[in-house]
N, C-alpha and C positions, 0 to 999 in steps of 0.2 A: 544482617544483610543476607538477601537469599544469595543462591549461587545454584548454577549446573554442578548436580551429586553425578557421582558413578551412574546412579541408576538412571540419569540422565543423558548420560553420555553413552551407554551402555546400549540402552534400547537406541537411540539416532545413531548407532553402527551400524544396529543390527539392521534398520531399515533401509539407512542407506546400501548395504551391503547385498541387499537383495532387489534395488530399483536399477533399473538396466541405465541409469541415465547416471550414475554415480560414476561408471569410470571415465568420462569425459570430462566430468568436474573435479576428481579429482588429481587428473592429470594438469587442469588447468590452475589449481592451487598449487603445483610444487612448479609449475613455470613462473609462478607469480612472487610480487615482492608482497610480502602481509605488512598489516599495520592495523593498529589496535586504538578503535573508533575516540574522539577526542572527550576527554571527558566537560563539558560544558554547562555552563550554569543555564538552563533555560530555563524562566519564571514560569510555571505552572500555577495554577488555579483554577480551583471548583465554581462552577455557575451552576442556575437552575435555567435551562434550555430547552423549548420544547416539552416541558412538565419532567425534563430528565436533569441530572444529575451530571455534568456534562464535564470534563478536565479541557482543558484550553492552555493556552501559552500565548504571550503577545509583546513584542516588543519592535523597538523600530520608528523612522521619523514619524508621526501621526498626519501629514499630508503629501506622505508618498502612498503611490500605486500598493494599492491593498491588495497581497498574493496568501489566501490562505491553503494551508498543505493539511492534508488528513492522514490517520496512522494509517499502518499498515498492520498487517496481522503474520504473524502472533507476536509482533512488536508493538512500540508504541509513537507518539509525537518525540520520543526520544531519540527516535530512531535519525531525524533531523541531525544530531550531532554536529556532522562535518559538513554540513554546507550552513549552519543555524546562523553563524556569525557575518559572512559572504551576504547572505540573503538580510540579513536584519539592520545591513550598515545601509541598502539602498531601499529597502520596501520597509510597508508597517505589512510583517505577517503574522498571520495569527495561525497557529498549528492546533488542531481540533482533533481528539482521540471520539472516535465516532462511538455513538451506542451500541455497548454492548464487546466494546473492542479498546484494548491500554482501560487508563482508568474509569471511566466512563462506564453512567447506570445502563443496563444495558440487559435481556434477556433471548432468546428463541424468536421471539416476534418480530425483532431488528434484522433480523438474520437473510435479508434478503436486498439487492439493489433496489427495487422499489420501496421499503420499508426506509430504507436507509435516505434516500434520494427525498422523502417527506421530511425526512427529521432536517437533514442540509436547507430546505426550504423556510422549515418555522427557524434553524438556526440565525439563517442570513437577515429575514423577518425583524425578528427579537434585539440580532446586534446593530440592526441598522445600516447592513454594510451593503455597497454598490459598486460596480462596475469592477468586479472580482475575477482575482486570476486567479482560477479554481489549480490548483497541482496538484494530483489523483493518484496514489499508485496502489496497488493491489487491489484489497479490497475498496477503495476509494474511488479507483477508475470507476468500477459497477456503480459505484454513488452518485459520482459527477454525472453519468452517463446519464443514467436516471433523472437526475435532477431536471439536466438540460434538454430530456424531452417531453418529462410531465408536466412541466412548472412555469410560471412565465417566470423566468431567471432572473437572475440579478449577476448575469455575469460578460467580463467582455473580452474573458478566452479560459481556455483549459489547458491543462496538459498532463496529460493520461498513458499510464502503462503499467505492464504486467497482470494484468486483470483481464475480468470476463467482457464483452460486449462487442468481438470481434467476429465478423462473419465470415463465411468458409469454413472449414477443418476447424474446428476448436482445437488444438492440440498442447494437449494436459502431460504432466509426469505420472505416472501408472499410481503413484500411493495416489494423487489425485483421482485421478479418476477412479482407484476404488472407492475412495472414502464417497463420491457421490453416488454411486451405485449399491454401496452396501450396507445394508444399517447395521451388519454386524463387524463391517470395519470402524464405523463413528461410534458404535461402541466402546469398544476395546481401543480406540483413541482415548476416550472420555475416560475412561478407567485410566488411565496410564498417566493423564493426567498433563499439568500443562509444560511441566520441565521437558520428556520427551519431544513434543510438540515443538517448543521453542527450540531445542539441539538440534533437532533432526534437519529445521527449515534453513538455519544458520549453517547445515555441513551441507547442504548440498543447494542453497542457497546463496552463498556469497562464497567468490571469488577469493578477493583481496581482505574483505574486511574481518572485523574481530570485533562484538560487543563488551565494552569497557563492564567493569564491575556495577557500573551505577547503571547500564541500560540492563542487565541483568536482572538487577534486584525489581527493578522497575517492573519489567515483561514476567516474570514470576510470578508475584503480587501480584497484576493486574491478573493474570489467567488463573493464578489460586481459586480451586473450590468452584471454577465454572467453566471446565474442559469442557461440559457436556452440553452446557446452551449455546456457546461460540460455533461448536463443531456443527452446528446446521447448519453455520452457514454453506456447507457443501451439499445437503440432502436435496435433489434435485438439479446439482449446480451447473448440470449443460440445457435444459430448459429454462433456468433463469438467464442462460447465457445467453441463448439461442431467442427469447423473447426481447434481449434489449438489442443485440445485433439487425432486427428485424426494421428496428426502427433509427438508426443511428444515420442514417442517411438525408432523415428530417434536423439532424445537428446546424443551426445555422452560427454555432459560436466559432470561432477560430481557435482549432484545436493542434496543440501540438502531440503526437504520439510520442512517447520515450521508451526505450527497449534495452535493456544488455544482452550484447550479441551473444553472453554462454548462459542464459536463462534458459533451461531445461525444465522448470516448472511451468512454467507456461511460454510453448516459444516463440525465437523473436518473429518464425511466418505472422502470427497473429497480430504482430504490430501491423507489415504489411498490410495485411487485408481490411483492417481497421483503418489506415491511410486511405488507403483506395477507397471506402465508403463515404468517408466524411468527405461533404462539400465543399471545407474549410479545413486542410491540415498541411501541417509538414512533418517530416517523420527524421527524427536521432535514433542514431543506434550507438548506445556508449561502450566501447569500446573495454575487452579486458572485464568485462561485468557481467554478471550475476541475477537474480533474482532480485536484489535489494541492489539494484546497480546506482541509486544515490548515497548507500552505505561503500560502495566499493569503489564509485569515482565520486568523492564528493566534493572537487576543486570542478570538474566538470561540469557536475550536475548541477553546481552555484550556476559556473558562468554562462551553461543551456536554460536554465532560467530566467538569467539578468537577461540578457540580448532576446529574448521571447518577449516577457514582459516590457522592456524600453522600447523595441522598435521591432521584432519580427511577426509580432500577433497582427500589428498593422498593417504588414503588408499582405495577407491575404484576404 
C-alpha cells in the first residue's frame, strides 16, 4: 500500500511554509476538532467511455434522482468518503474520476475545462443518463461549467465550487498562480512528483479532514508516473478561467454554488461572484471548511446536497 514518505511530507512543509496563506490555515486546524475520513467500501469500476478508459462508482436506488459527483484533484472519487453513504441511501449516484485525473485514462490534452466538458458530454451520451444533478468541485466545476455552456445538456441542475469559471478577481493561493505562470514551477512540480503534490493540497487544504490509508493509496497510484501531464492542467490556468467566466451568465441550469469559508486556494469571494453571474443560483458557504470542504464537513455537505436535489433546484 502506498503511503505519504518523509519526502512527502517534507517538501508540503516546505511549501507550505513559504505560501503567505498557510498561517491562517493553520491557525484554523489547531482551533479545529480533526477526524480521519471514513473508510468506505465504494464499488468502483473500469468502463470504456468516450474511447477512454474511465473508473466510475455507482450505487443507490436505480429510480431515484440521478446525482453524479466528479473527482477532485489531486484526489479521487474516493474522495466522496464521508458523505458516499448519506447520498447513495436517497439518490442513484454515480461518482466519475474525470480524464486524466484518480484512475482514469487520461493525458495533457484533457487538461483543460473545455476538453473535459466534451468528455462529460460523450459520457452522459454512452450511459444514457438524464435530467442529472451535475455536483462539481475543483476541477469538476470547470467541467460542469463547460459542459453546460457547450452542449445541449442533459442536466437539471449543478452544484459547483472551488474551481475556475468565476468572474471578477480570480483570486488564487500564490503556489497557484505560480504554477500557471511558470513552466519552470510545473516543472520542478512534475519532477517532485505526485506524493508532494497530494501532501502539500491536503495541509493547506483541509481544515478538519484526514485521508484514511485507503484514499492514500488510492491518490498515489492514480498520480504515480504522471505528475507531469496532470500539471497542465494549470498552464494557462487564468485564461482558461477567464474564457468560461465570460460566458456563465448564458448558464440557464439551476446552479447551486458551494464554498468553505477558509478555502485559501481559491477563495470563497469567487464563489460570490460566480453567484451573481449565474441567472439561476443560490450560494452555501460551509462553514469550518477548507478547500475540500465535502472532506471537512461531510454530514453537511450530504444534507446541502439532499435538500438541493429534493426541492431547492426547484425553486429557482
Amino acid at each position: 500500500m502506498k503511503k505519504l514518505n518523509a519526502f512527502d511530507h517534507a517538501n508540503a512543509a516546505t511549501l507550505a511554509a513559504i505560501s503567505p496563506e498557510w498561517r491562517r490555515v493553520s491557525k484554523a486546524q489547531k482551533a479545529a476538532s480533526s477526524f480521519e475520513d471514513p473508510n468506505v467500501a465504494i464499488p468502483t469500476r473500469v468502463e470504456t467511455l468516450g474511447g477512454r478508459q474511465v473508473r466510475l462508482a455507482e450505487a443507490g436506488p436505480t429510480d431515484a434522482p440521478v446525482v453524479v459527483l466528479l473527482s477532485p484533484f489531486p484526489e479521487s472519487i474516493l474522495s466522496f468518503a464521508g458523505s458516499w453513504e448519506a447520498l447513495t441511501e436517497k439518490f442513484r449516484v454515480i461518482a466519475i474520476d474525470l480524464p486524466g485525473f484518480g484512475m482514469s485514462e487520461g493525458d495533457r490534452n484533457d487538461m483543460s475545462p473545455k476538453a473535459l466538458g466534451a468528455h462529460l458530454a460523450a459520457f452522459f451520451d454512452e450511459l444514457d443518463l438524464h435530467d442529472i444533478h451535475l455536483v462539481a468541485p475543483d476541477v469538476g466545476m470547470g467541467a460542469a461549467l463547460a459542459y453546460a455552456i457547450q452542449h445541449d445538456h442533459r442536466l437539471a441542475s449543478m452544484a459547483v465550487g472551488h474551481g475556475p469559471g468565476a468572474p471578477g478577481e480570480f483570486k488564487l493561493a500564490m503556489m497557484i498562480g505560480l504554477l500557471a505562470k511558470s513552466g519552470i514551477m510545473r516543472t520542478s512540480t512534475a519532477m517532485l512528483g505526485a506524493g508532494p503534490l497530494i501532501a502539500f493540497s491536503a495541509k493547506i487544504g483541509k481544515i478538519r479532514s484526514r485521508s484514511n490509508s485507503v484514499q492514500v493509496d488510492d491518490y498515489k497510484t492514480s498520480y504515480a508516473g504522471r505528475a507531469g501531464e496532470v500539471i497542465y492542467w494549470f498552464k494557462g490556468f487564468r485564461d482558461k478561467a477567464a474564457d468560461l467566466a465570460k460566458h456563465v451568465g448564458q448558464i440557464d441550469v439551476p446552479t447551486l454554488v458551494f464554498w468553505g469559508d477558509l478555502d485559501v486556494l481559491f477563495a470563497p469571494s469567487n464563489a460570490t461572484e460566480l453567484h451573481n453571474a449565474l441567472p439561476k443560483s443560490a450560494l452555501h458557504v460551509l462553514p469550518e471548511a477548507g478547500h475540500f470542504s465535502w472532506s471537512d464537513q461531510p454530514e453537511m455537505f450530504a444534507s446541502m446536497i439532499t435538500d438541493w436535489v429534493s426541492t431547492g433546484h426547484a425553486a429557482l
